[in-house]
N, C-alpha and C positions, 0 to 999 in steps of 0.2 A: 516400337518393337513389337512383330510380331508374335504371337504362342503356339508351336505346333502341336496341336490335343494331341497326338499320338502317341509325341513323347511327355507330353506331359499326363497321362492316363497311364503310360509305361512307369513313368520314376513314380508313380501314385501308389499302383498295388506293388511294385518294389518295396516301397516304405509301410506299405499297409504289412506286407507278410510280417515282420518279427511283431508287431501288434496284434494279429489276427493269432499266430500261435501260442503266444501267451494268454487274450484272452481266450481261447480255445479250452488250455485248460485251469484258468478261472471258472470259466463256464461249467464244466466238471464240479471243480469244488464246491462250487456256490450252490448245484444240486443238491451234492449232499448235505449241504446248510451251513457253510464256513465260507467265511471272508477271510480271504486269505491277502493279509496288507504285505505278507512279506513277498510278494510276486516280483518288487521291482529288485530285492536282495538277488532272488535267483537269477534274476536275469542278468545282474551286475556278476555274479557270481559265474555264470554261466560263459558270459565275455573273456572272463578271465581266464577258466577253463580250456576256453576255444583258443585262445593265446596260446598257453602253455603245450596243450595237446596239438596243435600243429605247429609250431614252433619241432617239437620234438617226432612228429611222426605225420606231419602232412595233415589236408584236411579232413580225410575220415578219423582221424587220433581226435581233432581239435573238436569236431560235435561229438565223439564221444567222450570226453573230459568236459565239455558243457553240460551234456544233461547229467552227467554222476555231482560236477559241482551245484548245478537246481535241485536236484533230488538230497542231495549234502543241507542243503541250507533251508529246506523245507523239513528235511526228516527232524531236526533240530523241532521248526514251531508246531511239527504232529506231536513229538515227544511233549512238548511242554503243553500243550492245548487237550492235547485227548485224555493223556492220562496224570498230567499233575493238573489238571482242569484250570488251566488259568485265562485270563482273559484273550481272546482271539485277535483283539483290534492290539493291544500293548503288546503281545506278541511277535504279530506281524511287524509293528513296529521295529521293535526291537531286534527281529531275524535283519530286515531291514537296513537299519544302522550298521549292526554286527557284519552284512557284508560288504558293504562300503566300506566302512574303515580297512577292514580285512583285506579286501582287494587291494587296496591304495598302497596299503604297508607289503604284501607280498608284491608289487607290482618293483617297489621301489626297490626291496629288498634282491629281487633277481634278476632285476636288469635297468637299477642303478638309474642315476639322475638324466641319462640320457635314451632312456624306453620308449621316449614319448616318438625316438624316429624308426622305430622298429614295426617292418613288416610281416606279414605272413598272407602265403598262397591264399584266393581265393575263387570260389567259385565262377564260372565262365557262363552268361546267358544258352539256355540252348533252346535254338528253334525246332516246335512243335511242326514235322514236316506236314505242308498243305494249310493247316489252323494260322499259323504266323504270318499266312498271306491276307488274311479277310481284312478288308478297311477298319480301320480303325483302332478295331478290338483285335486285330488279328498280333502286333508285336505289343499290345499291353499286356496280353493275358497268357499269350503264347510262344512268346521270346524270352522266359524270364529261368534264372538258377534255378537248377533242382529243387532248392526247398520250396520256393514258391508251388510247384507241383506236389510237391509231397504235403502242403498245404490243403490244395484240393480235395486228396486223397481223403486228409483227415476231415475237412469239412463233413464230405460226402458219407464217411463211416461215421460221423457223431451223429449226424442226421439221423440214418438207418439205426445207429445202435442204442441210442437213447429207449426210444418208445416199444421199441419191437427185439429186445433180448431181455433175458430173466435178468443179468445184472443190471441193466441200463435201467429197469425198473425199481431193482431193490433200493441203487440211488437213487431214483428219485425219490421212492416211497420215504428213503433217511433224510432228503431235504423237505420233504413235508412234515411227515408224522413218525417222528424215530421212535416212539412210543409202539405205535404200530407196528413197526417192520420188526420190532424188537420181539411184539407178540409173535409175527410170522415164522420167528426163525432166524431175523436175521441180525447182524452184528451190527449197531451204529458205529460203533467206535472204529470197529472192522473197517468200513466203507470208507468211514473219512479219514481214515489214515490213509486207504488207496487213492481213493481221491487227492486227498493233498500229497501224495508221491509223484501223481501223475502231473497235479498241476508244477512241481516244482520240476520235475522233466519236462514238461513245454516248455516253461519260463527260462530254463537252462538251454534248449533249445534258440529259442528267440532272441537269446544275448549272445549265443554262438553264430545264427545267422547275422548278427549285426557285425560280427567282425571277418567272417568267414566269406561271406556271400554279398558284404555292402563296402566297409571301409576299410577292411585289411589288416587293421591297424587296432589298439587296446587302446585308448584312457581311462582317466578314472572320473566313476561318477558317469561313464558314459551311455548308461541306460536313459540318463537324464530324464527321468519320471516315465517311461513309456512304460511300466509297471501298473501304476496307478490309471496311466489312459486304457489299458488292455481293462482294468476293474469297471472302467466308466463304458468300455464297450459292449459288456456283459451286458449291464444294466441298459444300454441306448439299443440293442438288440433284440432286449425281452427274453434274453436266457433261452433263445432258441438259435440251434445251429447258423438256421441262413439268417438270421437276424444280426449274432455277430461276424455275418463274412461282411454285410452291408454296410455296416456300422463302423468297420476297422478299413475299407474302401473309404468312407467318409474322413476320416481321420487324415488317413495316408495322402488325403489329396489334401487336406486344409496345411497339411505339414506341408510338401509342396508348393502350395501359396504362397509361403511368407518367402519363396528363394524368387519367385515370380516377382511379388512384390518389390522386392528389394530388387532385381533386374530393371525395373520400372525407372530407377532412379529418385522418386520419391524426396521433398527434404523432410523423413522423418526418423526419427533414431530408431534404428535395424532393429531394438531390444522392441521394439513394438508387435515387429512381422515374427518375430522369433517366440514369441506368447499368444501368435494366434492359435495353436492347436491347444493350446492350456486355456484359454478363454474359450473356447468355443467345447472344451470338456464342462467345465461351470454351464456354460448356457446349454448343454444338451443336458446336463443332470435336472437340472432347477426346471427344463421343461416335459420331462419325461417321469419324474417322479410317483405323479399322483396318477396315471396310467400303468408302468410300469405292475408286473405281475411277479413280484419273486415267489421264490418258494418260503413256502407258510415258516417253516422255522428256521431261516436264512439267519445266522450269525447268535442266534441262542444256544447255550452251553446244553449240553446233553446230563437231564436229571436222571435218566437211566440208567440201569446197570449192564454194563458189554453181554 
């Protein structure tokens, strides 16, 4: 069996986008010094949303009921983490759990034992006139749904707006030294509450692209960890813009693989090729670690006072 790289570099940053958006804004929060575990909640959350909201008003309703359902299930772990100060990892956790179950029981609850054959409208590849011609690169990167471009967009604005705007600094100076920024003026608490809003809007974003722009369709549980791989692409990226577009490109094509694989014909059980993106999250953490540069007070509770 032959592999056409063109299409298979096309269904790569396909699959890479709702990873690249969520880590995007991990990427954010982890600036301002939070691990935010509940990413893979809003994204489950966010699916849901994107159901419900084009189900009832087409696909502009459905991403907008995505990201108010991420921003819903993140505002929850700012409430509990910023100012009842509680743990950030059991937190996350717990937002987490909370929306999974949550999903499952409202999924069942509104469209009953047979949901699982229910569609909704989604987005239409559109070709980048002239770009979508170039060999190769020209329909991976230039044929693909709107979001995948409004993807770019964001890249290119986190890039710019990080190092070179007064906010983009204030957070980082809150994922260094909130101590500091605290003398300058500025609010930690502040920050990371914006922060984790905006990351639980990408995460609600990127569960929205997953039904809106890839499968059509809702299950449950169907983030199926790509939560947790957006938090791994943070870190394989180095917490810089073009680090996680690279890094979430890597991802998108090892997911990729395992439908490869398993086209191969192969005698080995499919649960194998289907943990290659989870395995190869463990082997990029475990080799990237002791290089890897977070920011100085990444996942330490805030001794300060707002």
């Amino acid at each position: 069996m032959s592999i056409d790289a063109a299409e298979f570099m096309q269904a790569s940053v396909r699959t890479a986008t709702p990873l690249a958006l969520a880590a995007y804004g991990e990427l954010v929060v982890e600036r301002a010094g939070v691990i935010n575990l509940g990413l893979e909640g809003a994204m489950i959350a966010g699916a849901f949303g994107a159901l419900v909201g084009a189900s009832a008003g087409g696909i502009g309703a459905g991403f907008a009921m995505a990201v108010v359902a991420g921003c819903a299930a993140t505002l929850l772990m700012a409430w509990v983490v910023l100012w009842l100060r509680a743990d950030a990892v059991i937190a996350g956790t717990a937002v987490t759990l909370l929306a999974l179950g949550l999903t499952g029981t409202l999924y069942r609850a509104l469209y009953g034992a047979q949901g699982a054959a229910l569609s909704v409208p989604t987005l239409a590849p559109v070709a980048v006139p002239g770009l979508h011609q170039l060999p190769w690169i020209g329909p991976a990167f230039f044929e693909q749904p709107l979001a995948t471009y409004a993807l770019y967009a964001m890249a290119c604005g986190l890039w710019w707006w990080l190092p070179r705007t007064h906010a983009g600094l204030a957070l980082r100076a809150t994922g260094e030294r909130p101590d500091a920024a605290l003398a300058a003026g500025i609010s930690p608490v502040t920050v990371r509450a914006w922060a984790l809003l905006f990351g639980g809007a990408m995460g609600g974003l990127a569960g929205g692209v997953l039904v809106l722009a890839q499968v059509g369709t809702f299950a449950e549980g169907m983030s199926a960890g790509r939560g947790f791989i957006a938090i791994a692409i943070v870190v394989l990226g180095r917490w810089s813009p073009v680090g996680v577009a690279l890094a979430a490109l890597l991802f998108g094509s090892a997911s990729q693989l395992q439908y490869v694989f398993q086209s191969l014909g192969w005698p080995v059980p499919y649960q194998l090729f289907l943990a290659l993106p989870y395995v190869l999250t463990l082997l990029v953490l475990a080799g990237t670690q002791r290089r890897a540069a977070a920011p100085a007070s990444l996942g330490a509770p805030l001794d300060t006072a707002p």
